[in-house]
C-alpha positions in Angstrom: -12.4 7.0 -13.8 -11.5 6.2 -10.4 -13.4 3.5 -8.6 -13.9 3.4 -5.0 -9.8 3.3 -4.8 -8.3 2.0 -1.2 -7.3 5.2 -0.2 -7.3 5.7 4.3 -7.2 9.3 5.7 -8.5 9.3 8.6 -9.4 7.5 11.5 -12.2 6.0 9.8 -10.3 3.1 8.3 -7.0 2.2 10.1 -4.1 2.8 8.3 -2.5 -0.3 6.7 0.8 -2.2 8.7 3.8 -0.3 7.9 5.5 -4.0 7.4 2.4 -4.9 5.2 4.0 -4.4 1.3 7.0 -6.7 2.9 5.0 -9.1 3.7 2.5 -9.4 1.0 5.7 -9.6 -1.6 6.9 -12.7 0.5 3.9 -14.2 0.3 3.7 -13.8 -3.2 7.1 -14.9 -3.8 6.3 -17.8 -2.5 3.7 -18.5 -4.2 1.3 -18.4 -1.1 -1.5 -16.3 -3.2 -4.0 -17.6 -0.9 -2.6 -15.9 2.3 -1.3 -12.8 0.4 -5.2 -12.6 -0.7 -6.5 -13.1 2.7 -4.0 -10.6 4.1 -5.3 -8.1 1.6 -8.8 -8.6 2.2 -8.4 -8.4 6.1 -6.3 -5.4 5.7 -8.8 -3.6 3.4 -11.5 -5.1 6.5 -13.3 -7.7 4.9 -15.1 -9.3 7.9 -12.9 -12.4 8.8 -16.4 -14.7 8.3 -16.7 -13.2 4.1 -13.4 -14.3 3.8 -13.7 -17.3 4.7 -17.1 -18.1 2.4 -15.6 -16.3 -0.6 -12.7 -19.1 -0.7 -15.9 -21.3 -2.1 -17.3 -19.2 -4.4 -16.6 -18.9 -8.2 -14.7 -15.4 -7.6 -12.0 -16.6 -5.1 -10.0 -18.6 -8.1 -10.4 -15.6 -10.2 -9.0 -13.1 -7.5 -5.9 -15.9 -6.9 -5.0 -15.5 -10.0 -4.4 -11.6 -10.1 -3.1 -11.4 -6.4 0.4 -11.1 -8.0 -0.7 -7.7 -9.2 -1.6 -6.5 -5.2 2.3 -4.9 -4.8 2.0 -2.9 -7.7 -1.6 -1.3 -6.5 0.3 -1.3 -2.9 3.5 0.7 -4.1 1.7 3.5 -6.0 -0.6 3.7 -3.4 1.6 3.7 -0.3 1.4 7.0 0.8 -2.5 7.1 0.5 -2.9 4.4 3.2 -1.5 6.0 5.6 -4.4 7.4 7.7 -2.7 11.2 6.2 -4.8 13.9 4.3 -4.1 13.9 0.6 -1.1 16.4 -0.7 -3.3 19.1 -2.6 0.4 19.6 -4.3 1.6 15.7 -5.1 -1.7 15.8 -7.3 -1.9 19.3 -9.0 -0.1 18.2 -12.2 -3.3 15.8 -12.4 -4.8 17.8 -14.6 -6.7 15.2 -16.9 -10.4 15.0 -16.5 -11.0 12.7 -13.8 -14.2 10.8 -12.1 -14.3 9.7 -8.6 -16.9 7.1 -8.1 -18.0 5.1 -5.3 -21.1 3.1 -4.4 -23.9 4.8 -2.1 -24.1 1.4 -0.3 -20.3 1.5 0.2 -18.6 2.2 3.8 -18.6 5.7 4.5 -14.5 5.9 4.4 -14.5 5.0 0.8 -17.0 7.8 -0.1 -14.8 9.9 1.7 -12.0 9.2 0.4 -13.3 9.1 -3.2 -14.7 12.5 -2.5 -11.6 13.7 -0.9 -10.0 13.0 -4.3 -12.2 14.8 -6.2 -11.4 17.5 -3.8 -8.0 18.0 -4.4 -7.3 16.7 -7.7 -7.8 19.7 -10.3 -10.4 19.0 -12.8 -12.2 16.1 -10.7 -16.0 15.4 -10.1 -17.0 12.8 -7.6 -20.2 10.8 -8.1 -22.0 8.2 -6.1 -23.9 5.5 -8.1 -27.3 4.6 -6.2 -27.8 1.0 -4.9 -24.1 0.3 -5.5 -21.6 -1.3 -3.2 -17.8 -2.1 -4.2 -19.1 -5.4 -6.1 -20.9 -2.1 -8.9 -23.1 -3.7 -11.8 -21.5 -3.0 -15.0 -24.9 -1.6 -16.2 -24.5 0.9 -13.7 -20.9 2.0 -13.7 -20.6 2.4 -17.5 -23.2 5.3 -18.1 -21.1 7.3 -15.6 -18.1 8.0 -17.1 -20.3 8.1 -20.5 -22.0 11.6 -18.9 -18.2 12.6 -17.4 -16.6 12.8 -20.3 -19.6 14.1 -22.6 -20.1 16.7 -20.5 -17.4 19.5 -21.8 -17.2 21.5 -18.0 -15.9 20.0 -14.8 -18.3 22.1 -12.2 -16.8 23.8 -9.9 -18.1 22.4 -6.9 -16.2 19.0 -7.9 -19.6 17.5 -7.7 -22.6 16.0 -9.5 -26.0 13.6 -8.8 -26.3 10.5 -11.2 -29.2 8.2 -10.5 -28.4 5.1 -12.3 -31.6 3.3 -13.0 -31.3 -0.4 -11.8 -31.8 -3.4 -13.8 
């Protein structure tokens, strides 16, 4: 299952800096987690003003301390945050079962791009989880892949409705 993952391709998110991996490693490197956080977050466009309150909430320590994982995510994702289509060919030896997911709540380039995948990948569906944004209750989320993977077909529109009920 694929979560909402920060993939730009089209003009509906700018594309990330081409000097942005270089600079996010520095950062890291020197142990400036803070910034390299704060770079993410504005890159991904977190408003400037979230930013700035989430550095006093419980999550911010929690998020510092697996910023040093952000290069990783940003090499194998490097040429899907481009602002470029997917390449139907780069992913048809993806042939696992896969779930694209994304909030309803969620910008409208994520569900996009979440459906996009679904679209190319070969044996994807693509789902959108009702009264969900990025920050998706557990309670929600986990009955999804639960239905993917019991359900034995992959439709061929790439495509199904699943009404979580809210708690």
């Amino acid at each position: 299952m694929i979560y909402e993952a920060p993939f730009f391709f089209d003009e509906a998110h700018p594309p990330r800096p081409d000097d942005y991996l270089t600079k996010m490693t520095a950062l890291i490197a020197a142990d400036r987690r803070a910034e390299a956080l704060k770079l993410f977050m504005k890159t991904v466009g977190t408003p400037p003003i979230f930013i700035n309150l989430m550095r006093f909430t419980p999550v911010w320590p929690k998020l510092k301390r697996v910023t040093h994982t952000l290069p990783y995510d940003l090499t194998i994702c490097s040429d899907t945050r481009a602002g470029k289509p997917l390449s139907r060919e780069r992913w048809a030896s993806v042939i696992m079962p896969v779930l694209t997911a994304v909030g309803r709540k969620s910008p409208m380039w994520w569900q996009k791009s979440m459906k996009e995948l679904a679209d190319v990948l070969p044996n994807a569906q693509y789902v959108t989880l009702a009264g969900q944004t990025h920050m998706v209750k557990a309670s929600v989320l986990v009955p999804a892949p639960v239905q993917f993977f019991a359900n034995s077909t992959v439709t061929s529109t790439n495509t199904f409705a699943y009404q979580a009920s809210r708690r």
